[in-house]
C-alpha positions in Angstrom: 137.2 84.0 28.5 134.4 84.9 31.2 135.1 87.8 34.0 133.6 87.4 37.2 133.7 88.9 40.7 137.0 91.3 39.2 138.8 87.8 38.0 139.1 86.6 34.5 138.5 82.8 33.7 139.7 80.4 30.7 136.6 77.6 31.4 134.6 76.5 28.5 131.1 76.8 28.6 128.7 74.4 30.1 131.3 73.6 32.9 129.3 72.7 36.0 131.2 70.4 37.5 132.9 72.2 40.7 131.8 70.3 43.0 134.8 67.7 41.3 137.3 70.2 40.5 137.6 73.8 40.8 138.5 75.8 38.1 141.0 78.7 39.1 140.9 82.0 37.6 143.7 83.2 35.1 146.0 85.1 38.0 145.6 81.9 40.4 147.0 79.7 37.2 149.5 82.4 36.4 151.1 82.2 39.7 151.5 78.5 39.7 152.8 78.3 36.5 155.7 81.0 37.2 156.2 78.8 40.5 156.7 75.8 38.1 159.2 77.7 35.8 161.1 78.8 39.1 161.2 74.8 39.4 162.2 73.9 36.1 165.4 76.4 36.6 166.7 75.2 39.5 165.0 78.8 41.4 163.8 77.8 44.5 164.6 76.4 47.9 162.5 74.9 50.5 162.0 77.4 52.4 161.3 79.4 49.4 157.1 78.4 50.0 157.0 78.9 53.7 155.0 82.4 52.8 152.7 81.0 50.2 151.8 78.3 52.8 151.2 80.6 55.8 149.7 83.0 53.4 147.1 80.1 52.3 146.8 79.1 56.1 145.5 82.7 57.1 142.8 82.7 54.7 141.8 79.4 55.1 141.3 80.6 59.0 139.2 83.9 57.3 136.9 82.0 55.6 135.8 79.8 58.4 136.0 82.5 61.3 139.3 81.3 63.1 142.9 83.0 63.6 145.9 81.4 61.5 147.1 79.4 65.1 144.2 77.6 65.0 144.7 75.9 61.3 147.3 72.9 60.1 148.1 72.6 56.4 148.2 69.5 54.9 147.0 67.4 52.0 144.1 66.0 52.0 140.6 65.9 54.7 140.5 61.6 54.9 144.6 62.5 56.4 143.1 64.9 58.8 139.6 62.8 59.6 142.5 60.3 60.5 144.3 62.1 63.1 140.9 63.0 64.9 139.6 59.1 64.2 142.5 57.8 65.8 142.6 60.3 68.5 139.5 59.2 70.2 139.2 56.7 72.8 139.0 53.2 71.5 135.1 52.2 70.8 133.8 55.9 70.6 130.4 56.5 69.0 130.2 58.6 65.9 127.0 60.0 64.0 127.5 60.5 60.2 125.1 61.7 58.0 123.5 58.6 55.8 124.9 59.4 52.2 128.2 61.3 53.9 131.6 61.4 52.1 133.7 58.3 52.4 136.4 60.5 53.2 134.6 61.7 56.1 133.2 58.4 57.2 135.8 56.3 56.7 138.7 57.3 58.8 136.1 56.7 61.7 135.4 52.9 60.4 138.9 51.9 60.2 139.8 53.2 63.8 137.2 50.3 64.8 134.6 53.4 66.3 130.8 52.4 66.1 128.8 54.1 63.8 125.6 55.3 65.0 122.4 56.3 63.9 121.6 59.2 66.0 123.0 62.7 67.5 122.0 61.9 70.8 124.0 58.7 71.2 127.0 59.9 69.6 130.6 61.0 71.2 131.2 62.8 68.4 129.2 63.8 64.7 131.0 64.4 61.4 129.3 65.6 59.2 129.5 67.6 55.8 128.6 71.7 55.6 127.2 70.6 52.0 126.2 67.3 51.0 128.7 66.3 48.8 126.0 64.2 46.7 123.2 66.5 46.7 124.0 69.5 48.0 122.3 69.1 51.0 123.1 71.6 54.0 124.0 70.8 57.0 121.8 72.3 59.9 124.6 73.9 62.0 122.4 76.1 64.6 120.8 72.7 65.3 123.9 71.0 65.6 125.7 73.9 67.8 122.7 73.5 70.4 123.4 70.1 71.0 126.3 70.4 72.4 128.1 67.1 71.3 131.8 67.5 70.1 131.8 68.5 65.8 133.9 68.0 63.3 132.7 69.4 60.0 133.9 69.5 56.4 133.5 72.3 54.6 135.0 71.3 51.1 131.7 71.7 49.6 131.3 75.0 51.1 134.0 76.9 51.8 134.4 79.2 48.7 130.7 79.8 48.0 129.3 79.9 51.5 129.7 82.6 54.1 130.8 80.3 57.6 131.7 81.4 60.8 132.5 78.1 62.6 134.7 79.3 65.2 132.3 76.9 68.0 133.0 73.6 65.8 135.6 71.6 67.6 137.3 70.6 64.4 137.0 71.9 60.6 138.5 70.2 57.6 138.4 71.4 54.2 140.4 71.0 50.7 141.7 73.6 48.2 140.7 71.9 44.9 137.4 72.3 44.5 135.0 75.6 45.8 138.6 77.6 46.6 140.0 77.1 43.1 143.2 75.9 43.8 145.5 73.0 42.9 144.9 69.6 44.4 147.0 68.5 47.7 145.9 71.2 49.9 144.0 71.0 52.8 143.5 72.2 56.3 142.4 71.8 59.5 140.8 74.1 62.4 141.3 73.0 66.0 139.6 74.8 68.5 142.2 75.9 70.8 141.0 73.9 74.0 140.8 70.8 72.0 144.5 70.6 70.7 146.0 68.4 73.3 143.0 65.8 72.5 144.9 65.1 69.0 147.9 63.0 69.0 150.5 64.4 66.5 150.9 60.9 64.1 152.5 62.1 61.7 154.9 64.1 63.6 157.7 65.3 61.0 160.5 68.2 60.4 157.8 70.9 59.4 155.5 70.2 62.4 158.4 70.6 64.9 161.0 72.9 62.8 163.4 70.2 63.5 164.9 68.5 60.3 167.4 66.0 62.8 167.2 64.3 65.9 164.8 62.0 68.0 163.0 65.0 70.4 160.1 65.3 69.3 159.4 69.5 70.2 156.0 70.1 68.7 154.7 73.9 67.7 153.4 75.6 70.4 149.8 75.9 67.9 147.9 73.9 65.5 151.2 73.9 63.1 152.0 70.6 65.5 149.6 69.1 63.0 151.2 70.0 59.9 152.1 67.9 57.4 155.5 69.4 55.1 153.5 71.0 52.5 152.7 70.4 48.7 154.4 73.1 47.6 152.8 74.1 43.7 149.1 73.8 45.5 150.1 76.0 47.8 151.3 78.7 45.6 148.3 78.4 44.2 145.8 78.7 47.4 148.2 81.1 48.6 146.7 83.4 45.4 142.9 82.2 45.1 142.3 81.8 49.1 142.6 85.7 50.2 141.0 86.6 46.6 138.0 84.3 48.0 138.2 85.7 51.1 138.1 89.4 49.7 134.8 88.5 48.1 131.3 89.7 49.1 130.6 85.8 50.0 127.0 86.9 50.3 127.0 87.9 46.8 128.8 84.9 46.0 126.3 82.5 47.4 123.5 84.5 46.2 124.8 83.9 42.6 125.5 80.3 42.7 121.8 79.5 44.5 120.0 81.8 42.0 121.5 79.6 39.0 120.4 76.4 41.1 117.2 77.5 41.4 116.9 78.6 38.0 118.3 74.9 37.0 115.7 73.0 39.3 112.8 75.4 38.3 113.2 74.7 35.1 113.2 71.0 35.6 109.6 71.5 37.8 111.5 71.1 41.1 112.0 72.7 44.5 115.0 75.8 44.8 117.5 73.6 47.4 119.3 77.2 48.3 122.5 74.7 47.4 125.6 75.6 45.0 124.9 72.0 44.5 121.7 70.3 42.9 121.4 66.4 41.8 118.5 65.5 39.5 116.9 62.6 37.8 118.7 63.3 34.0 120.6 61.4 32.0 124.2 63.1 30.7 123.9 66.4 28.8 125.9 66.7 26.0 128.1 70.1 26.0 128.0 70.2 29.6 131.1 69.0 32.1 128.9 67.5 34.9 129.5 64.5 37.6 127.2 61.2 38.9 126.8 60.5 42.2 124.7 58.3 44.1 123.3 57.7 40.9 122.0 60.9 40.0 123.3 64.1 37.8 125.0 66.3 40.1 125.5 70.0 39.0 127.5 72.5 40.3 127.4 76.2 40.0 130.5 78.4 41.0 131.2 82.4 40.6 132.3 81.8 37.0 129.2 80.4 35.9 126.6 81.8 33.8 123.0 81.7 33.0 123.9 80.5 29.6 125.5 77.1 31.1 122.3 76.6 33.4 119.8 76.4 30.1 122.5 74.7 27.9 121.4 71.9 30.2 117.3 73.0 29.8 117.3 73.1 26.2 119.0 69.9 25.8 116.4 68.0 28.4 113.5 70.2 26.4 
C-alpha cells in the first residue's frame, strides 16, 4: 500500500510502466467494482451511467482547458484520429512526428492522405503532447505560431502535465494510462468553429438521443461525435478524472520529472523534463517496465517512489 497526493494505492514496487497502463488508486477501483456487482445483480439500466459519463466528460474538458460541449466520449484515439482522417479533403497533407504513435499516424495512411516531412507543407500536423517512445515533448508554443490546423494527443500527458490547449483544433486522449482509469475510454476536443468540418461516421442512438428511426438529428455540441459509451471505464474515469483534475498538476509533474531525472542522472545522462525516459538497458528484474523502439522505456506516475527509481540503479550497478 503507497499513499500519494491524498489517494491510497495497491501497486507493487518497482512498477514503472504507466506509460502501458495506469494503475488506479484504491477509491477509483472501489467504484468500478461496486459498478460491477450492480451488474452481476441485475442493478442497473442504461441510462443508469449517463452521469458517470458526463461526469468523466467535464473533467476530461478541465484538464485540457475546454468546456464539457466541446468534448465527445468514446473508446479509443485511432476511432477518433479516424473521424478527423476521413473528414479531410481527399489527398490532404499531414506532418507526423518521425517515431509518432501508430494510432496517431495511421488513421491518416489509410484515408490515402500524404504524409509529409515538414510543418510548412502540411494541411494539417498530428502530433503527440509526449512522445509515446521516448518521452519526448512536443513544442506547442512553436506549433501554435504556425498557424496550421492541430490535432494533438495527449494520452501521454494528460494526468501528469498541466495543458491548456483550448487553441488546438482537435485533442484526443485515453483514460487507461496517465488518468488511471479502465481501458475503453477516450475523448475528443473540437474546437467549436471546427465541428461542422467532422462528418459524424459513426452516427448512432447516443449521438442523436434517438434509439429508432432513419433522421439522423445530431446534438447541437461535440456529443454528435459520441460513440454509446463503455460503461465500467466510465465509472471509473468518472472517479479518477476530477480527482486528477483536483490535483496541484504542477506538483504532479514536478514529482514525476524529478524521479526521471534522478533515473537518467544516475545512468550519466541528460534530465529530459519527461514523465517518460527510454534508455539503452537491458530488462531489470523486479521492475514492471516496457520496450519500445527498442529501448527500455520507464515511466514515473504520482504513485511512484524514489525506492522504484534506484531498484532499477542498483540492479544496472
Amino acid at each position: 500500500m503507497r499513499e500519494a497526493f491524498g489517494a491510497v494505492f495497491d501497486v507493487e514496487p518497482g512498477y514503472l510502466n504507466t506509460a502501458s497502463i495506469g494503475v488506479p488508486p484504491r477509491h477509483v477501483a472501489d467504484a468500478v467494482s461496486a459498478a460491477q456487482e450492480r451488474w452481476r445483480r441485475g442493478q442497473d439500466t442504461s441510462s443508469s451511467f449517463n452521469e458517470a459519463v458526463e461526469t468523466s466528460r467535464e473533467a476530461f474538458g478541465r484538464l485540457i482547458g475546454v468546456p464539457a460541449t466541446s468534448v465527445a466520449c468514446g473508446a479509443t484515439v485511432s476511432q477518433f484520429v479516424s473521424l478527423v482522417a476521413q473528414s479531410l479533403p481527399n489527398g490532404s497533407k499531414v506532418f507526423v512526428e518521425p517515431g509518432e504513435f501508430t494510432s496517431v499516424t495511421l488513421p491518416f495512411v489509410a484515408a490515402g492522405h500524404q504524409i509529409v516531412s515538414t510543418v510548412d507543407e502540411a494541411d494539417l500536423v498530428a502530433v503527440s503532447v509526449v512522445q509515446s517512445a521516448d518521452g519526448a515533448i512536443a513544442d506547442l508554443e512553436t506549433l501554435r505560431a504556425s498557424g496550421k490546423p492541430v490535432l494533438l494527443d495527449v494520452s501521454q500527458a494528460a494526468g501528469w502535465m498541466p495543458l491548456s490547449l483550448a487553441w488546438a483544433d482537435f485533442v484526443v486522449g485515453v483514460a487507461y494510462k496517465w488518468l488511471m482509469s479502465p481501458r475503453g475510454a477516450a475523448w475528443l476536443a473540437v474546437r467549436p468553429d471546427r465541428m461542422d468540418a467532422l462528418t459524424p461516421l459513426a452516427a448512432n442512438w447516443y449521438s442523436t438521443g434517438e434509439n429508432y428511426g432513419t433522421e439522423l438529428v445530431l446534438r447541437s455540441d461535440a456529443r454528435r461525435f459520441d460513440l454509446s459509451p463503455t460503461w465500467h471505464a466510465h465509472v471509473g474515469a468518472s472517479v479518477a478524472l476530477p480527482w486528477v483534475a483536483s490535483l496541484d498538476l504542477e506538483a504532479v509533474r514536478a514529482h514525476c520529472v524529478n524521479l526521471t531525472d534522478h533515473l537518467l542522472t544516475g545512468l550519466g545522462l541528460a534530465p529530459n523534463g519527461s514523465a517518460i525516459v527510454s534508455v539503452d538497458v537491458p530488462h531489470v528484474s523486479g521492475v514492471v517496465s516496457s520496450v519500445r523502439a527498442g529501448r527500455t522505456r520507464f515511466a514515473c506516475h504520482l504513485y511512484n517512489t524514489i525506492e522504484d527509481v534506484d531498484r532499477v540503479l542498483k540492479a544496472l550497478g
